[in-house]
Each structure stands twice: as C-alpha cells, then as structure tokens.
N, C-alpha and C positions, 0 to 999 in steps of 0.2 A: 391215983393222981388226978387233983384236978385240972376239969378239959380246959377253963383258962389259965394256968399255973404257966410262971415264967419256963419251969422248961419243956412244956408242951409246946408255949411260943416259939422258943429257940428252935426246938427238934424242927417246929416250922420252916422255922426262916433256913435249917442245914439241909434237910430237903430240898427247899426250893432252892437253895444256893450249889445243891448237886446235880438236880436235875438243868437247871440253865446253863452251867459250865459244862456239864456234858453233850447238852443238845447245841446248845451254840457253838462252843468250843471247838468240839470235833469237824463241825460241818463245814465250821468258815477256816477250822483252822489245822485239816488234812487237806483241803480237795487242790492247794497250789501245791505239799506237797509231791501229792498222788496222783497229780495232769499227767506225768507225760506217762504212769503205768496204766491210768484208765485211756489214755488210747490208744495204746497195745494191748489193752485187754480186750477193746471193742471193735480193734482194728478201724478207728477213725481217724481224723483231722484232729488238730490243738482244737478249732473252732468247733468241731461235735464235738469232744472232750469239753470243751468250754460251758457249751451249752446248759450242762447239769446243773451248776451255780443259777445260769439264768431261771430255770427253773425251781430250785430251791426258793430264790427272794422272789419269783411269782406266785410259789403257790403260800411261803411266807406272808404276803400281802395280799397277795388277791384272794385265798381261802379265808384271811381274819376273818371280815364280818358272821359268816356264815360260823364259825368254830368260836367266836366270840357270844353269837346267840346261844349256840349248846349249852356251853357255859353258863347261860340263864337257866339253862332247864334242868342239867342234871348238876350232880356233884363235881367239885370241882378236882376231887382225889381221883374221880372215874374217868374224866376227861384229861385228864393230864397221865393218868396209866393210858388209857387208850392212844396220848400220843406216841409216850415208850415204846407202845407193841410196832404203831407205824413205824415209829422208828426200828426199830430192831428186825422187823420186814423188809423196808428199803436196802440197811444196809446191810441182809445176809443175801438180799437180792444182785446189790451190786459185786456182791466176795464172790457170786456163783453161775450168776445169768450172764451171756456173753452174744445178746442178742441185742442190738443198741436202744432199736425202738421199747423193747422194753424197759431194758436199762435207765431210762427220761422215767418212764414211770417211775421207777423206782426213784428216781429223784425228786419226784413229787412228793412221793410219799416221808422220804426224810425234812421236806420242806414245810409239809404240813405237821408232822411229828413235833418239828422247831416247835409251831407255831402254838402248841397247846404242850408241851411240855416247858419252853425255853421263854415264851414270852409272855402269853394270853394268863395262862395257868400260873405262876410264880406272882406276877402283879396283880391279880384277882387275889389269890391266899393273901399276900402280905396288904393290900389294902384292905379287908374283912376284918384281918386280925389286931390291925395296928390302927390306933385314934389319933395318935400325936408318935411322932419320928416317924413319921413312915418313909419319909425321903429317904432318911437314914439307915434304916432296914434294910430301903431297898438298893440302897449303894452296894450293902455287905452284898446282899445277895446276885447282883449285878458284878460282881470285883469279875473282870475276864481273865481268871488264873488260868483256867486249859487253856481259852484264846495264847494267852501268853506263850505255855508249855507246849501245845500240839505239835505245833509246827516242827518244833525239834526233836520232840519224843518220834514224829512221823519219820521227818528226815533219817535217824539213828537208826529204827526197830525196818525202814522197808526194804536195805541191802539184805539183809539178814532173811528176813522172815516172810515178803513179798505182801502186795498188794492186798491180794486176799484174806489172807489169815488177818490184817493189822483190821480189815469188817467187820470179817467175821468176831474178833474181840471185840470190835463195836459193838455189834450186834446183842452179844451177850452183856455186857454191861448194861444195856437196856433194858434187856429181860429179867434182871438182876434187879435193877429201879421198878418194875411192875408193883413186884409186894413189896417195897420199904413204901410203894405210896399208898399202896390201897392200905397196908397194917398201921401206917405210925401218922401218916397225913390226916388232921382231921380237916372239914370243912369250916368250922368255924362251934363256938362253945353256942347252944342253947341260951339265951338269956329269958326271962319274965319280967320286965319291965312295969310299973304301978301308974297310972296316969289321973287324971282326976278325974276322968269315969270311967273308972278301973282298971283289970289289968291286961297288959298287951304285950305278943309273943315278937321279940324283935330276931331278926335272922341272925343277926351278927352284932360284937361289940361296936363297932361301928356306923350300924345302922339305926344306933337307938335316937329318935326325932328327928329321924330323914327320908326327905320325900320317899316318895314311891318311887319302885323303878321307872327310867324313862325309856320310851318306844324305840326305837330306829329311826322313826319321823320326828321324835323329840329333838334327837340327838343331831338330827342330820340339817335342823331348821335353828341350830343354836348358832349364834354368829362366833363366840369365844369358842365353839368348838371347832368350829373352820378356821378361825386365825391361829390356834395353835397347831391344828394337823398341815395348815398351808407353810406355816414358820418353820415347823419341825420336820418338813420332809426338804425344806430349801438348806437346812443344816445340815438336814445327812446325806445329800444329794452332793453339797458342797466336802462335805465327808468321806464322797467315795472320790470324788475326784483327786483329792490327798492321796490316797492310800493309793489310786492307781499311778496316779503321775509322779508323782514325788523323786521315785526310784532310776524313772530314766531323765525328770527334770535336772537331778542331783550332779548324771553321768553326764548332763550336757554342759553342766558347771564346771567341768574338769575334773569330777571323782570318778575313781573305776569305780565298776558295779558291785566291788564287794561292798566298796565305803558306802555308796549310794545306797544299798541295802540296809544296813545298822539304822539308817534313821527312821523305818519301819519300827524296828527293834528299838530304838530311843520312843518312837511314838505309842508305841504299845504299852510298855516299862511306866513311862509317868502315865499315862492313864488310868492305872490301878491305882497311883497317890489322889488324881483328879477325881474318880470315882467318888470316893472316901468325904475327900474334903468339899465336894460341892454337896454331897447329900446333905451333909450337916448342915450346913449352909444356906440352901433351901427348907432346911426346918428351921430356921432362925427368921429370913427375911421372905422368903416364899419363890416357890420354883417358877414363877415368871418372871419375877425380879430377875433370880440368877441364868436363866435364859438371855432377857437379856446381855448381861453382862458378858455370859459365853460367845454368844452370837456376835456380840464385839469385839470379844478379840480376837475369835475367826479371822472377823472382819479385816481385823490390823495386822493379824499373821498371813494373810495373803496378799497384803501390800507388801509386808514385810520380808516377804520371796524373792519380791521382785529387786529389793535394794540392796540384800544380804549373800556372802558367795562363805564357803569354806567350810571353816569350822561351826561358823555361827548359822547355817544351816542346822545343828543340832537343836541349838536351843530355841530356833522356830518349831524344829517336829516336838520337841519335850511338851514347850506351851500347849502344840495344836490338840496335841495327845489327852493332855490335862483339859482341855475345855471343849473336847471334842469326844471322846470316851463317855464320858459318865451321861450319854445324849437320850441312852433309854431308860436311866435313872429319873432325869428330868423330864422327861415325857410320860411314864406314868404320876411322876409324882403331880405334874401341871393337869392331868387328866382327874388324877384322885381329888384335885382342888374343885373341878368346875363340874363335876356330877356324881349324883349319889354312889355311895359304895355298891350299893345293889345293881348300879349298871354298869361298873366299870370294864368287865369282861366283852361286852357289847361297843363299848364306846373304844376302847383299846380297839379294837377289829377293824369299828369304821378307820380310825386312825389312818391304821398301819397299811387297809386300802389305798387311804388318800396319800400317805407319803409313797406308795410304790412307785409313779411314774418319775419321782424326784431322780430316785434310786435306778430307775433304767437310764434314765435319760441325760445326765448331766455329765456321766464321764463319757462317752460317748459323744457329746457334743463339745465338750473339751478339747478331746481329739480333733474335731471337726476343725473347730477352730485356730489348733497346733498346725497342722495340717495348710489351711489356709494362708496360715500368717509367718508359719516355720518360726515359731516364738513360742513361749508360753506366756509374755504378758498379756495378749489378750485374756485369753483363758483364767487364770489366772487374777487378771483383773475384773474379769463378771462376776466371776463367785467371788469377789470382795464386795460388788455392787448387789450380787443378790443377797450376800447375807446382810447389809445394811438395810436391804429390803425388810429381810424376816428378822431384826433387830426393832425395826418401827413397829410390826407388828406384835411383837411381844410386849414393846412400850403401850399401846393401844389395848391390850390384855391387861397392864397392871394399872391405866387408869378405867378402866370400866370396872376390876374389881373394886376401885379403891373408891367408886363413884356409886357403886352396891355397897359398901361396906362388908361386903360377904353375908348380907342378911339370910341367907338361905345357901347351901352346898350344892343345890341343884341349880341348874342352864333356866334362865329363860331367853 
C-alpha cells in the first residue's frame, strides 16, 4: 500500500478520531459520573474529589508547550503512544491506589495523556497529512461521540460493576491503542520534491514550499498568534461557564433538575451537527471568518438567556452547542492557517497554555458574580460583553490576513 494512498489517509484520520474520543471522551465525560464514588474511594470531600478535573485542564494546558515541543523532536506515532501508556497508568492508578495525594498524581497523568493523545498528537497528524479540507478532517476527527455516550454508558455499567473495574477497562483500552498507533499510524509519507536547483527532501505533504519551522520566540512574538489564543480561550472560558451554570440557571427559571438537566444533553447532541457543518465551512470561507461568526452568536445567545424562560431555553442550548462544540475544530484549523505545518505541534501547546487561565477562571467568577448580585444577568451579561470582545478580535485576524493576502503560511 501506498504510504500516501487514500486509505492510509483515512486509517489516519480513524486513529486519530479513536484515540481523541477516547482520551477526551472518557475524562470529561466519566469523572461527574464517578464524583461521588471517587470520594468514597479516597475518603474525601466533593471539593478533593473535585480537584482531579482541576488538575486534568492544568496539566492539559499548562504541560502543552513542553509536550508540544517533543512533538518537534520525535515521532509523532511515539508521542501519542506514549500518551496512551500515561494514560492507562493514570487510570489503572486511579481503579487501585486509595491514597489521595497520589491519587492527584494520577490525574495528572491522565491530563497529560489527553494532551498528547487527544489534542496535541490528532491536530499535528491530520495537519501534516491534509493540504486542503483539513478543517474538515478535522471536524470528523473531533465529532465528541464518547463525550456524548460516556456519561451514560458510566451512569449504567457503575451499579453493576463499581468504580474500579469501569478504569480499570479504561486502562486497558489504552493499552490496546499503544500498537494500533505505533503498527498502523504513520508520521506522514516521505516526499522528494524537484526545485530549480535541485532536489529537496520535504517532511510532509504539507510542507512542500513552507517556511521553516518556527522557534517558541517566533511564535510567541507573533501578534495573530496572541489574538487568536487571547479570542479562543475568552470562547472557551465563556464555554465553561455554559456547561457549568446553565443546569442550576434553568432550575431557577422554574424547571426541576431533571428538565434543567436535558439541556446539557440538547447541548451536547447539536454539537456533533455544529462540529460537521462548521468544519466545511471553514474550508470554504476560512476559520477566522467562521470564528467570528460563532463568537457572535455566543454572543447573542447569552443575551438571549436573559429574555427567554421555558421551552425556548432548548433551542438557546441547541444553537450554543452548534457554535460552541466544534471550538477545538476551529482552533487548530485557525492555528494551521497562520503557521507552518512543521510548527503546528509547538504552536497548539503555546495555545492551549494561553487559553488555560480562561478555563480556570471564568466559571468561578461567574459564581462570584451570582453570588453578589443573586441573578445571573450579571454573569451572564459579561460573557456576552467578552465575547464581543474576542468577536473584534477575530475581525482584526481576518483583516490582517486579508491585508497579507496570505502571501506566506507562516507569522511574521
């Protein structure tokens, strides 16, 4: 078979679309079912129970740059097994260790696992491999099916089966993903490329007449690359605030907490359609463009909380779901626009550093804000005003391309 044959591609892109539903999936989408048996297991608080999350999206963001540079150096089949193996440490750690302080560790380790199996590693392979649809690609490979399934499949199998066994099957599914990556994953096909004095070995199909990779300092002194890691972490930050508030917003509107619940479930549901159809999307008009345009309806959908009670609460989470999901489809794809394929591993990392304190710090101040005001329109109404924020900044990204003409794919 040839190594760039459409279905060496595909095996690609089912790879990466296994290993990111698993490593994401699982993580974000067991640990609310499994709160109250990890603090019986560790004999702590909700709040130490709680803590493991914080620590997954710390070591998620705060390890990127560092797991994003390896990814310069070695292969990217071997760095993405090697997240597996974390992975499948962490969680045979968590099915067996009943010691707390290690137990954190162990959530590190599943958080850096994510980080090079689930995020880093999937948008490195399919930007190498793909020249043209990569948004598209990387929709498929992004669609959050476990996200979707976990939660239920967890709820169902932990009367039965308990806490630890349902790891320990994690565990083993990870070690299961070690050789489907290292046997069927390749890094990318060998090309020989001809030039007019002569001939030159390019790393990837992607890489043929693009700059050099760029440094850390390249990357970190590019202005398009801080307006979209500043935009894209006010989106997801504005992101968490949704998914956390929503469910007791809902119950303050008059639904019990079953109903107030579903719209979770409504928002998760259309975002597997939003996924799909914004990647296309972005390969037609380009992922800052449709950045913006998410970023605005955010925008409109958290005004649109404040004026809407009932039913019509669904079809706010449906929207928010569709333009709010498909957030890390558009975030590599915006990334893969504004620097060479050969850094993207590196530049993803800084990224995902820069948007972590979005991620700490906004639902939490939300609360601050509920709290103060015993309302959610405050709340509610700043993340409408910050996403108009990082809405300007994406417009500011699409005329500085458009003032480049894209004469080059790499930052200056």
């Amino acid at each position: 078979m040839r190594a760039d044959s459409p279905v060496t591609k595909w095996l690609i892109v089912g790879l990466c679309f296994l290993s990111q539903n698993l490593a994401i999936g699982f993580a974000f989408g067991s640990f609310g079912p499994l709160l109250a048996a990890t603090e019986s297991h560790f004999g702590v608080s909700r709040a130490g129970a709680s803590m493991g999350m914080s620590l997954i999206n710390l070591a998620l963001g705060g390890l990127a740059p560092f797991l994003g540079g390896l990814m310069q150096r070695i292969p990217v089949r071997y760095a993405m097994a090697l997240g597996a193996v974390l992975s499948a440490v962490g969680y045979f750690g968590l099915a067996t260790i009943t010691v707390y302080p290690i137990g954190l560790v162990m959530f590190v380790l599943v958080g850096s696992g994510m980080s090079l199996t689930g995020v880093i590693g999937p948008l490195t392979m399919i930007s190498r491999w793909f020249t043209t649809g990569r948004a598209t690609i990387l929709s498929i490979v992004n669609l959050p099916v476990a996200l979707l399934t976990t939660p239920y499949l967890v709820g169902e199998l932990l009367p039965q089966f308990g806490r630890s066994l349902i790891l320990m099957w994690a565990a083993a599914f990870f070690l299961v993903l070690v050789p489907l990556l290292l046997l069927f994953l390749r890094d990318y096909p060998s090309q020989t490329l001809r030039t007019g004095n002569g001939v030159t070995n390019a790393a990837s199909p992607a890489d043929a007449g693009v700059a050099a990779p760029m440094s850390t300092g390249d990357i970190l002194r590019s202005r398009p690359f801080w307006l979209v890691s500043i935009a894209i972490g006010i989106m997801a930050g504005c992101g968490i605030v949704f998914v956390v508030h929503i469910v007791p917003f809902g119950v303050g509107q008059g639904m019990t907490i079953q109903t107030a619940s579903k719209l979770l479930s409504v928002h998760a549901a259309s975002g597997l359609i939003g996924v799909l159809i914004v990647g296309r999307l972005a390969d037609r008009i380009g992922a800052p463009q449709v950045l913006v345009l998410t970023s605005l309806c955010q925008m409109l959908l958290f005004c649109a909380l404040l004026m809407v009670k009932g039913t019509s609460l669904y079809l706010v989470a449906a929207l928010m779901g569709m333009s709010a999901v498909p957030m890390m489809t558009l975030h590599g794809a915006a990334l893969g626009a504004l620097v060479p394929v050969s850094s993207i591993s590196r530049a993803i990392g800084l990224s995902y550093a820069i948007k972590l304190p979005f991620l700490f710090a906004f639902a939490p101040l939300a609360a601050l804000l509920f709290e103060t005001s015993r309302s959610y329109a405050l709340p509610f109404a700043s993340c409408a005003a910050a996403l108009a924020l990082s809405c300007l900044l994406f417009v500011m990204i699409v005329f500085e391309a458009g003032r480049r003409n894209r004469a080059t794919p790499a930052m200056t």
